[in-house]
C-alpha positions as CSV (number, residue, x, y, z in Angstrom):
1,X,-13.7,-4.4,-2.0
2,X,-10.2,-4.9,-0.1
3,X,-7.7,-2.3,-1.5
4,X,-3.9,-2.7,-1.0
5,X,-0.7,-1.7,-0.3
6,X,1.8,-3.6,1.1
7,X,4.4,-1.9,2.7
8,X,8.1,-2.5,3.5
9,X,7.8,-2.8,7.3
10,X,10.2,-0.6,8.8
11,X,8.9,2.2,6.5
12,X,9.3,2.4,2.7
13,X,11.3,5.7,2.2
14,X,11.4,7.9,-0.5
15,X,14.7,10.1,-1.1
16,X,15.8,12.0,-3.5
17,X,19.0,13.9,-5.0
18,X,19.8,17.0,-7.1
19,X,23.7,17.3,-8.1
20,X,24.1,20.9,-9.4
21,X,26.6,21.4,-12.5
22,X,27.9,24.1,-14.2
23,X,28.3,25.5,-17.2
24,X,31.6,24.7,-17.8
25,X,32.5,28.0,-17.7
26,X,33.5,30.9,-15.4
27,X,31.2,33.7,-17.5
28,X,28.9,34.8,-14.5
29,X,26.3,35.5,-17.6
30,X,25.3,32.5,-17.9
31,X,23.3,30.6,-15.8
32,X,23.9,27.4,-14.1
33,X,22.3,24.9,-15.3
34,X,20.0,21.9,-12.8
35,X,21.1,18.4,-13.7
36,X,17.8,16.8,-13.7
37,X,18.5,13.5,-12.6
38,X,16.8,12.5,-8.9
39,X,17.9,9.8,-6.5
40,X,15.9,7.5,-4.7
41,X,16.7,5.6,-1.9
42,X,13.9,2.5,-1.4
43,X,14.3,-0.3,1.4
44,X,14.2,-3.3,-1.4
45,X,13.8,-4.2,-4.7
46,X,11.2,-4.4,-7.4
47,X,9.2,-7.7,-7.5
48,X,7.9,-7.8,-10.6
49,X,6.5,-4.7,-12.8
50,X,3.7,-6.8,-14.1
51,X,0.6,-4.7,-13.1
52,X,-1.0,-8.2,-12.6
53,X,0.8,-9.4,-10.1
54,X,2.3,-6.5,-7.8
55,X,1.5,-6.3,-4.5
56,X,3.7,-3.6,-2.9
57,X,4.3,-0.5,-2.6
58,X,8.0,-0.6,-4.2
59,X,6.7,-2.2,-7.6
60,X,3.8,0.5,-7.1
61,X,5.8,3.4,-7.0
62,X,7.8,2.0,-10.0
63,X,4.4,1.1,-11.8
64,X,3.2,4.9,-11.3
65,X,6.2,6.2,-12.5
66,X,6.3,4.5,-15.4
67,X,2.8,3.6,-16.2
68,X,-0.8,5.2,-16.2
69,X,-4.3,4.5,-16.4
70,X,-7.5,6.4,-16.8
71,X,-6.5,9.0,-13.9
72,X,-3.4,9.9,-11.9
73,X,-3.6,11.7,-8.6
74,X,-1.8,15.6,-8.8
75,X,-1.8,15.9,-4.8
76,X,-5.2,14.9,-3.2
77,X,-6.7,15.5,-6.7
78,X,-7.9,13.5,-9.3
79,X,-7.1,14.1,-13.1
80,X,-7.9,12.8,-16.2
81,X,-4.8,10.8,-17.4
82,X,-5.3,8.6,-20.2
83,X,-9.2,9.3,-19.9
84,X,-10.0,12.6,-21.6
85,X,-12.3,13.9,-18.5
86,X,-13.2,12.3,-15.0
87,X,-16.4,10.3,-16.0
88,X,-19.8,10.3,-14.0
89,X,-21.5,7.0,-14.9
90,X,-24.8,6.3,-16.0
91,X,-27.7,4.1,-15.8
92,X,-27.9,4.5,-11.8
93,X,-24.4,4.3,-11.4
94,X,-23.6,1.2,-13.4
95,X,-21.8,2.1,-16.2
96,X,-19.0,4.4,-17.0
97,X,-17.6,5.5,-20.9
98,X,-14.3,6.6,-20.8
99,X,-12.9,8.6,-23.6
100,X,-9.2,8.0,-24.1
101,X,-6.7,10.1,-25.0
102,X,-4.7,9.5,-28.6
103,X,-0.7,7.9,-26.9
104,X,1.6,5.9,-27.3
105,X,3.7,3.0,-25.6
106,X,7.9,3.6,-25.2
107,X,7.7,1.0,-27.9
108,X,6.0,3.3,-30.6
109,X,2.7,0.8,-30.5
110,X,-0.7,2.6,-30.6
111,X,-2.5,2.5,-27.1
112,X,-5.9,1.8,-27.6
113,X,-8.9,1.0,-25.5
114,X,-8.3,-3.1,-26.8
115,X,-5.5,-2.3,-24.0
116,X,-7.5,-2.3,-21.2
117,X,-9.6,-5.1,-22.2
118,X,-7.0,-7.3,-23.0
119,X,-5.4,-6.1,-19.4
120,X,-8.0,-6.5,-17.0
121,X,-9.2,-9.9,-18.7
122,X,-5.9,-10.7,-18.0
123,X,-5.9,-10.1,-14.3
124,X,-8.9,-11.5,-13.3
125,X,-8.3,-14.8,-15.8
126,X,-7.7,-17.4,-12.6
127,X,-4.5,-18.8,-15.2
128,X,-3.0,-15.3,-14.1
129,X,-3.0,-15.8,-10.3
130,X,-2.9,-12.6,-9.6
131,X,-3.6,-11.4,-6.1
132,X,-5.3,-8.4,-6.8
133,X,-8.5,-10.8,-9.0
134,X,-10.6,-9.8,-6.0
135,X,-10.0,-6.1,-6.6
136,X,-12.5,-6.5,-9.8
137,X,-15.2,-7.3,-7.8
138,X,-18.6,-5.2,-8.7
139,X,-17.7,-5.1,-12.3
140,X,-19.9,-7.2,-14.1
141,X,-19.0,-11.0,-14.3
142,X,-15.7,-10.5,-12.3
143,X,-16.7,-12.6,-9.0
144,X,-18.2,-15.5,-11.6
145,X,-15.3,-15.4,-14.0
146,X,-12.2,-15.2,-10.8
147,X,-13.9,-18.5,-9.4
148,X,-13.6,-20.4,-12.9
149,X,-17.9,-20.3,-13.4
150,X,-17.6,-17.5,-16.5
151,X,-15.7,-17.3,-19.1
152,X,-13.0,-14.6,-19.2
153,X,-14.1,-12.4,-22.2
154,X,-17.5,-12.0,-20.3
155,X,-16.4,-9.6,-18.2
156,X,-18.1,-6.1,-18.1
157,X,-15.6,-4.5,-20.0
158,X,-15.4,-3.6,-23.4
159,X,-13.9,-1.3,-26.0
160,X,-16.6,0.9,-28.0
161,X,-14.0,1.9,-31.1
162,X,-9.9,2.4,-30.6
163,X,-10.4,5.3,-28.5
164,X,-14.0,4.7,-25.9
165,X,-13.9,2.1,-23.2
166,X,-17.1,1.2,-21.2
167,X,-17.1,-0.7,-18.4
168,X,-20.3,-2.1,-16.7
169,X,-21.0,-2.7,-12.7
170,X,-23.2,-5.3,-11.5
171,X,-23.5,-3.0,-8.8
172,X,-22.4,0.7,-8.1
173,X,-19.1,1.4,-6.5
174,X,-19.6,5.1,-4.7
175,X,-15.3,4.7,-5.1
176,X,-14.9,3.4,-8.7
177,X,-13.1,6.5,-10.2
178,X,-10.8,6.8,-7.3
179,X,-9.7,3.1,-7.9
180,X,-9.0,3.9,-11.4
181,X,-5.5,5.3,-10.3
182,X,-4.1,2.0,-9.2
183,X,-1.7,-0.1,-11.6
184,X,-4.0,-3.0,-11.1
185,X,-6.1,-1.1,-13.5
186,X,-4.0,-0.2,-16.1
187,X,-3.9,-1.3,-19.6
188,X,-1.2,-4.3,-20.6
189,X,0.4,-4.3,-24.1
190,X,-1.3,-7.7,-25.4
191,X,1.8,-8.5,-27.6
192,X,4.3,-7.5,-25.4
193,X,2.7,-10.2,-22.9
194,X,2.0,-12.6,-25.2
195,X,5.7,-12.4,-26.4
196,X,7.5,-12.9,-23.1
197,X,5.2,-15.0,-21.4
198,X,5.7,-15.8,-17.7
199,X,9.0,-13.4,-17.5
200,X,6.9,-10.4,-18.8
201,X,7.4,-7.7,-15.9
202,X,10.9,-9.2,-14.8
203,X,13.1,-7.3,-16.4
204,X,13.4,-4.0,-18.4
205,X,13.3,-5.8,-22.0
206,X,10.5,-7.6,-21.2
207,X,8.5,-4.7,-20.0
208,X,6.9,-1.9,-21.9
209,X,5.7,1.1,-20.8
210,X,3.3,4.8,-21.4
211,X,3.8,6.4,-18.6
212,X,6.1,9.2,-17.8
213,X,9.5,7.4,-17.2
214,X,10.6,3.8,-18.8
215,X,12.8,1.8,-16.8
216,X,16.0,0.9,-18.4
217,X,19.0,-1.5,-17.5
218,X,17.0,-3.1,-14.6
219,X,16.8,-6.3,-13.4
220,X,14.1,-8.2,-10.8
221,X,16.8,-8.9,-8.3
222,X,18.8,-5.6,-9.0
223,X,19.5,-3.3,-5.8
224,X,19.7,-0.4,-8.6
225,X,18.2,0.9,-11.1
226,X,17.3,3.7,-13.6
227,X,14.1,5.0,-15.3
228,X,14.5,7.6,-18.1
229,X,12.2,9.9,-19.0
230,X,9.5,8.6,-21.6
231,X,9.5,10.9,-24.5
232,X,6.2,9.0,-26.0
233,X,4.3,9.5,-23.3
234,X,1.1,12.2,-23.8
235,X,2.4,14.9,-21.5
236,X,6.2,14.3,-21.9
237,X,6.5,18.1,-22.3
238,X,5.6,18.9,-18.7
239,X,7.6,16.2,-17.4
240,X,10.7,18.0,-16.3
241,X,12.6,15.9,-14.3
242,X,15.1,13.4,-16.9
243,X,16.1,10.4,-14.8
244,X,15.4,8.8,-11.9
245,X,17.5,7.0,-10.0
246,X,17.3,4.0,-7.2
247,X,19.3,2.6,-4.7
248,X,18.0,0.1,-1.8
249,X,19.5,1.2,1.3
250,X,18.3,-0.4,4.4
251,X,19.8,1.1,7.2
252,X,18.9,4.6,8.4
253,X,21.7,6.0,9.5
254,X,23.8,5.3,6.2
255,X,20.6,7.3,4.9
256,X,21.3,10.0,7.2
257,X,24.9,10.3,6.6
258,X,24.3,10.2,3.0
259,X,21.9,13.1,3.8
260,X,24.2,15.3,5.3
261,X,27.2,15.0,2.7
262,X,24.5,16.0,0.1
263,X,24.4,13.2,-1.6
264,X,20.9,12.6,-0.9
265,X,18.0,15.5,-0.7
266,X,15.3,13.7,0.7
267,X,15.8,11.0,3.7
268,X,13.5,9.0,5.8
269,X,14.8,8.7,9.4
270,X,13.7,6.9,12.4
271,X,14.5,5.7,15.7
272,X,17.3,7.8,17.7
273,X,17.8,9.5,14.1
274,X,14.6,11.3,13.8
275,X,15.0,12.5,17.4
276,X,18.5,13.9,17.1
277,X,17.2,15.4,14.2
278,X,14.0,16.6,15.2
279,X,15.1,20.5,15.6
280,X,16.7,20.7,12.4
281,X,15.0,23.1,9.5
282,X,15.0,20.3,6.9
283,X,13.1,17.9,9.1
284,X,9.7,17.4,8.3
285,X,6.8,14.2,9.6
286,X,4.2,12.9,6.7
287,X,1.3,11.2,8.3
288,X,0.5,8.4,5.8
289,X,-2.5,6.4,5.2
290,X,-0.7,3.1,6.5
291,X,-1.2,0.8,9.2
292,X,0.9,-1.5,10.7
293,X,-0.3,-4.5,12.6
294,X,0.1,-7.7,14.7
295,X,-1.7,-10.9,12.8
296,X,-2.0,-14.0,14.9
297,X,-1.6,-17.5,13.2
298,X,-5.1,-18.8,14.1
299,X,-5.2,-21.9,11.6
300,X,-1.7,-23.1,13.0
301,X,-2.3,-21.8,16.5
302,X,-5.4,-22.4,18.2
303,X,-4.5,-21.2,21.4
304,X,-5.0,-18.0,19.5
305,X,-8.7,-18.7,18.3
306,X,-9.8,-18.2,21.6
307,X,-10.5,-14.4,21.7
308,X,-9.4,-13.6,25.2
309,X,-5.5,-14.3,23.9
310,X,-6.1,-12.1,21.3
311,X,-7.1,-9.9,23.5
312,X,-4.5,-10.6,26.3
313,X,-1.8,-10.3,23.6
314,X,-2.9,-7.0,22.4
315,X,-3.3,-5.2,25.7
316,X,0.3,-6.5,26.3
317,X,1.4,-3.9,23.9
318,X,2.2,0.0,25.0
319,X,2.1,1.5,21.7
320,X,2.7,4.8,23.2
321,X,6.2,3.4,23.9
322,X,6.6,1.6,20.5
323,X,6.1,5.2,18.8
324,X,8.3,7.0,21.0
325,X,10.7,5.6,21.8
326,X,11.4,2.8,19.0
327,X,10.3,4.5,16.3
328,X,10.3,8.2,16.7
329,X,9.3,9.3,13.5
330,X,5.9,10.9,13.4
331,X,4.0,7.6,13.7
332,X,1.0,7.7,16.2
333,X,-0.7,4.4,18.1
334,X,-3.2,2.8,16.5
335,X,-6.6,2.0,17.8
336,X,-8.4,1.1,14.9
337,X,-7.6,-0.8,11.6
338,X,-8.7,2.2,9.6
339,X,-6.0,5.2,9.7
340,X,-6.9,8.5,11.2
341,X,-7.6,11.5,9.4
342,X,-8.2,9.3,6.0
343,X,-12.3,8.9,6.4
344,X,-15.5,11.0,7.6
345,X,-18.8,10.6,8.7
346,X,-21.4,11.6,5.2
347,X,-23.8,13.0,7.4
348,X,-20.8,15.5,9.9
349,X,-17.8,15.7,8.3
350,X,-16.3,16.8,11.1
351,X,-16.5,13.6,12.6
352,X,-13.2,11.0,11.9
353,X,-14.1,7.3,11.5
354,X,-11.8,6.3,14.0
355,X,-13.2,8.9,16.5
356,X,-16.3,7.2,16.1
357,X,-15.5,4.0,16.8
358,X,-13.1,4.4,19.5
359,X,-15.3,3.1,22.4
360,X,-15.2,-0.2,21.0
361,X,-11.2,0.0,20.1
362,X,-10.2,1.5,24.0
363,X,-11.0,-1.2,25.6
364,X,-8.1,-3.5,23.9
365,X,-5.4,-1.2,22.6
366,X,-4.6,0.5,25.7
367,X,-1.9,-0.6,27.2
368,X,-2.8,-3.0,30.3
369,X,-0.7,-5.5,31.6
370,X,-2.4,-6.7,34.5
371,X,-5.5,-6.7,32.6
372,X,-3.8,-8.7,29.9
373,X,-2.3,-11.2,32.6
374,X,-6.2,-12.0,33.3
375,X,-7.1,-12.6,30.2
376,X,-4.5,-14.7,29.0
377,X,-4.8,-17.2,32.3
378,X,-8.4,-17.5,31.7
379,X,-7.9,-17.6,28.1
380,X,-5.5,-20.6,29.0
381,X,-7.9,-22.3,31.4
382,X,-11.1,-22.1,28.4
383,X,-8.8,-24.1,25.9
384,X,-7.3,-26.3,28.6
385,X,-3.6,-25.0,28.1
386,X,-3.2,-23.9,31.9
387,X,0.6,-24.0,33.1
388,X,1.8,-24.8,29.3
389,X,4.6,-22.9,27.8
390,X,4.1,-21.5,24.2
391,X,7.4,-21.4,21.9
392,X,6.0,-18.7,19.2
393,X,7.8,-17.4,16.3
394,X,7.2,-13.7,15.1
395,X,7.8,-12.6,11.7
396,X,9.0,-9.3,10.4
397,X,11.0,-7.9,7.9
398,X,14.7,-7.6,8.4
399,X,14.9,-3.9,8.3
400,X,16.8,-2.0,10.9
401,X,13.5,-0.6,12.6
402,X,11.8,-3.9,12.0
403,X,14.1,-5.7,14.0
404,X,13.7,-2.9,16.7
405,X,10.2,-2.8,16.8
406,X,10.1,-6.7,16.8
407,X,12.3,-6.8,19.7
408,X,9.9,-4.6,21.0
409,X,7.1,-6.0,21.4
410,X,9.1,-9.8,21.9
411,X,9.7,-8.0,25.5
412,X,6.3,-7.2,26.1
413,X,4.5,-10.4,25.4
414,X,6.9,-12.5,27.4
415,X,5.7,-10.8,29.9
416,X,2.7,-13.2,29.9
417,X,3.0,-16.3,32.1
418,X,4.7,-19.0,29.9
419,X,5.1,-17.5,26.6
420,X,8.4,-17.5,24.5
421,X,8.7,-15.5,21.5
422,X,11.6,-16.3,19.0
423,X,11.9,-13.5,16.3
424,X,12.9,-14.3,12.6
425,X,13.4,-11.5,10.5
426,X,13.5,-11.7,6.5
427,X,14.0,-10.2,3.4
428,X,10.6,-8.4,3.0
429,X,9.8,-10.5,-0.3
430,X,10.4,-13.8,1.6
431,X,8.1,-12.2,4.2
432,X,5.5,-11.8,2.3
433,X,5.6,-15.6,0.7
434,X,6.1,-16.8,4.0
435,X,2.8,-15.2,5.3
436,X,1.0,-15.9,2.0
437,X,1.6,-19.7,2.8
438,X,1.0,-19.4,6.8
439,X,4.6,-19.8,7.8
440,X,4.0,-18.1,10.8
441,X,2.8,-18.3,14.1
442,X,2.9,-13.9,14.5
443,X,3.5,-11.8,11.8
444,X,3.8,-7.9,12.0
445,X,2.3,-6.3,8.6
446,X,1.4,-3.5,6.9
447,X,-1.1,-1.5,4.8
448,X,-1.8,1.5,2.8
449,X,-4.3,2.8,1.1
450,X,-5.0,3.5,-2.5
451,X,-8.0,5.7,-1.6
452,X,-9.4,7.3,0.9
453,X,-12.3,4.9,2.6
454,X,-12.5,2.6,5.5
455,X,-13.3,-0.1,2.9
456,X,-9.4,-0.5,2.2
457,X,-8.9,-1.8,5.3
458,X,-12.1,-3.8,6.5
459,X,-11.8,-5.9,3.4
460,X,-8.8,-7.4,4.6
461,X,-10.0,-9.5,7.1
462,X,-12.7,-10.8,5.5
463,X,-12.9,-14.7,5.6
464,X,-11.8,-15.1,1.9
465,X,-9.7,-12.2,1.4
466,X,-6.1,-13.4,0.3
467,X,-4.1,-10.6,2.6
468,X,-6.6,-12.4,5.6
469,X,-3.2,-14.3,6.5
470,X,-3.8,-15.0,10.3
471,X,-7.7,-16.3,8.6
472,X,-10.0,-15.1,11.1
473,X,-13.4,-14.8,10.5
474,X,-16.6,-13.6,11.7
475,X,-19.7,-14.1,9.9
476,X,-21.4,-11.0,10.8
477,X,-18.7,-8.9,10.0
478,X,-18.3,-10.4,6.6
479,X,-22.1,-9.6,6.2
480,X,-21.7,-5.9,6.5
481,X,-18.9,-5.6,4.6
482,X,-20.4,-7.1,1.8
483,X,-23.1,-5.3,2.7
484,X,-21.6,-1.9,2.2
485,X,-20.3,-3.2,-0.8
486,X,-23.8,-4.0,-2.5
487,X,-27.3,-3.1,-1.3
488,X,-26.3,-0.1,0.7
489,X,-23.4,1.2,-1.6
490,X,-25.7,4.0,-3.0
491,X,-27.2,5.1,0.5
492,X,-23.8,6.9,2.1
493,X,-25.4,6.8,5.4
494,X,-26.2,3.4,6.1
495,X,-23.0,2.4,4.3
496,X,-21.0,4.2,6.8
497,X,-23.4,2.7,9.3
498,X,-22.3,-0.9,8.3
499,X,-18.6,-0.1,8.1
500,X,-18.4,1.4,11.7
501,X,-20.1,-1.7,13.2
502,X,-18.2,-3.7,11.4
503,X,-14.8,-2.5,12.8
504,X,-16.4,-2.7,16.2
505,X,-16.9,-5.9,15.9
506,X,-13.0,-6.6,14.8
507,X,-12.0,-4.2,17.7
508,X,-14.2,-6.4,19.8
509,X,-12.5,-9.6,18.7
510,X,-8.9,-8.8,18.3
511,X,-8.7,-10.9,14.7
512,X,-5.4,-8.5,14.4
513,X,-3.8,-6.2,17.0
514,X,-3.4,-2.6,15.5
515,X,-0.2,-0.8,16.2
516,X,0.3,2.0,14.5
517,X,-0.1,5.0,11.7
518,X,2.8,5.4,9.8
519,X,4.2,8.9,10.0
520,X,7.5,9.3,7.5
521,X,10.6,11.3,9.4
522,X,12.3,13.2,6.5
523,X,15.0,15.8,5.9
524,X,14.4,17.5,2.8
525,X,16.8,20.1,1.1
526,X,14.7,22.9,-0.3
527,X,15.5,22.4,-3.9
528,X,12.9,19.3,-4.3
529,X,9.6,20.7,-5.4
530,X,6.1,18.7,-5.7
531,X,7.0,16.1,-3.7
532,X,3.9,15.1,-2.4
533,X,1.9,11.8,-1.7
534,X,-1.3,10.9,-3.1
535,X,-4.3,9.2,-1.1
536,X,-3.0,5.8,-3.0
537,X,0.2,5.8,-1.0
538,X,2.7,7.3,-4.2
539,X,4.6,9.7,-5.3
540,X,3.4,11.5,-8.8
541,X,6.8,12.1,-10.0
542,X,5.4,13.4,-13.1
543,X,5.4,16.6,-11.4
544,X,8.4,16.5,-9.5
545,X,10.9,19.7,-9.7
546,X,14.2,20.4,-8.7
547,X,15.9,23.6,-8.5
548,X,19.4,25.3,-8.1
């Protein structure tokens, strides 16, 4: 099972701002009070807030803000949310009964567990087109019913009375509870949908929400926008911080002058900014569970389905450089398409994943130019394209540091004989279509996890996977995927076992080029408190505190 997130390339920051006020008086006796408003900076817009059809990580921090499932992530731990307790499943790990807690939705309607029926038939329902179908996979019917062979209502979830949902597995998912966190999963408001139709999730009157905050005022194409504090939702009393505001800002240095007038508390920074800021006190480097990557075209190239190019083209790349000295924020080269740090061995776990499969990833991340010179001439002679020139187009988002990093690594693959890269970089939402619909002949990309396993990450290149843009495919490594997904889920060792060689295999091949782990440069003024990121990639604001 693939698990998202997109991510802004050129790194999706998270900032926030604290104005202080006083009492209106001069009386020293009395205290001054915190104005609890926070503000955001993000690098572009919200989508959609329809949990059906986001794929990012903007509408996902906007989904977790102001939605919730069964269980919400406080740090690396999981709690109960709208579940009652974290549920252990029964009948060898098929089926789970969730209890659910008595709530609300911001517009007074009763949640019930009808929600969550109604909400996932909804997304796998092939009508809905939503991207994340596939993420249903292993609950019972959910395959059969996402390629039009069942009928919708037969999938294997169902609500027991107002207040018990159970949902059935055709096969056990050792991750199932973990997944439960993402907005994919969440319930839907059936008459909220039904009402707005194909503009539910586009702006704030056409959205509903139970989660801590409700967005207000906002717009799909705004560049600003507001969410209030939710006073229906369950735990509204601990929820301490009122309003929440956003602004897309996408250049770093108007991030780090807004920074240091203290108009902002929190700032991502990159580039010649995170090294001029490096030695400050405020500066701190998150190491996230994202990857960013090179994808080659292969259906509209096929110079690039012959693997020695792949090869050739990765090798051309010195991601030492690339993290240094272009991006200079905490983010480390990438050997592997599974993060570091994120996943360990069942049987040591001591042992990384990526440790473990780094014999097979040295041998083609390294920089190597001459080696990569070799490859690509005899990569030219086995397709017959000796002495040709190559006019290639590389796609990437039009952020500051995306255009960097894109100019990047322009200069190092014209270093191989003949090739020509032109760089065309987009909004990140025209990005994304235009990879969606192979409009591309390179594309850099990203991904973060929603929980911690390789899984995330192999699942993307699988030959049917809808995020497998540049479409290659290897038979074998689709078989132990799928593999680890279904006779050996139960059995953590041979699972792990299937995993490892099946990233071997893409290391071997080249189907992408990995380039690196996302580490976030911020400055952070003391006053923000519990601002931490999960394993799925947000922020659970729900526990955010600012003081004077």
């Amino acid at each position: 099972m693939k698990v998202k997130r997109l991510v802004i390339v050129g790194i999706t920051s998270l900032l926030s701002m604290v104005t202080l006020v006083g009492c209106g008086t001069n009386n020293s006796s009395q205290p001054k009070k915190v104005n609890s408003t926070a503000k955001f900076m993000v690098k572009d817009i919200i989508a959609t807030m329809d949990p059906s059809l986001n794929t990012d990580v903007i509408g996902s921090q906007a989904a977790t803000n102001t939605m919730e499932g069964l269980y919400r992530y406080e740090g690396k731990t999981l709690k109960p949310a709208l579940a009652t307790k974290i549920v252990k499943p029964t009948n060898n790990g098929l089926t789970y009964t969730f209890p659910l807690r008595h709530s609300k939705w911001s517009n007074g309607d009763e949640l019930t567990a009808a929600d969550f029926v109604f909400a996932w038939r909804r997304t796998v329902d092939p009508k809905t087109k939503s991207q994340y179908a596939y993420i249903y996979e292993g609950i019972a019917n959910a395959e059969a019913i996402t390629a039009g062979k069942k009928p919708v209502n037969s999938l294997g979830v169902k609500a027991l009375d107002k207040y018990t949902l159970q949902v059935t597995l055709e096969k056990p998912i050792p991750y199932f509870n973990k997944l439960m966190t993402g907005e994919f999963y969440f319930p839907q408001n059936k008459k909220v949908v039904k009402k707005w139709g194909k503009k539910f999730g586009t702006n704030s009157k056409a959205s509903v929400f139970n989660g801590p905050y409700k967005l207000v005022n906002w717009d799909s194409p705004d560049n600003t926008w507001t969410e209030i504090k939710n006073n229906n939702y369950w735990n509204a009393k601990n929820v301490k911080v009122k309003k929440l505001q956003y602004q897309v800002v996408k250049d770093p240095t108007t991030a780090l002058n807004l920074y240091q007038s203290n108009k902002l508390d929190d700032v991502t920074i990159s580039g010649d900014n995170a090294k001029q800021m490096r030695g400050d006190k405020d500066y701190n480097s998150r190491k996230m569970n994202s990857i960013f990557y090179l994808a080659p075209n292969l259906k509209r190239q096929a110079l690039f389905r012959n693997k020695k190019i792949r090869q050739a083209i990765s090798l051309s790349i010195d991601r030492v450089q690339l993290t240094k000295k272009v991006l200079g924020d905490g983010s480390k080269p990438l050997s592997s398409l599974v993060p570091q740090n994120m996943s360990f061995d069942p049987a040591d776990k001591t042992k990384d994943f990526v440790d473990e499969v780094k014999p097979s990833a040295a041998k083609y991340v390294k920089y190597d130019p001459k080696k990569a010179k070799k490859l690509w001439q005899q990569g030219l002679a086995e397709t017959g394209n000796q002495g040709k020139k190559f006019n290639l187009v590389l796609l990437g988002d039009d952020t500051d540091v995306s255009k960097k990093q894109c100019e990047f690594i322009q200069n190092q693959l014209e270093k191989l004989p003949g090739i020509k890269i032109t760089l065309n970089n987009v909004p990140f939402k025209s990005r994304i279509s235009r990879s969606g619909s192979g409009d591309f002949d390179l594309v850099v990309t990203t991904w973060t996890a929603d929980f911690p396993d390789p899984i995330n990450f192999l699942t993307l290149m699988t030959s049917k996977a809808s995020y497998n843009w540049g479409k290659w495919t290897n038979k074998k490594f689709d078989q132990l995927v799928a593999r680890s997904m279904k006779e050996d889920a139960n059995n953590a060792n041979r699972r792990w076992q299937d995993l490892k060689t099946a990233q071997n295999i893409l290391n071997e091949e080249q189907g992408v080029s990995p380039l690196y782990q996302l580490g976030e440069a911020h400055l952070t003024k003391s006053r923000v408190k519990n601002l931490i990121i999960s394993p799925n990639g947000n922020y659970n604001l729900a526990t955010l505190r600012l003081t004077d």
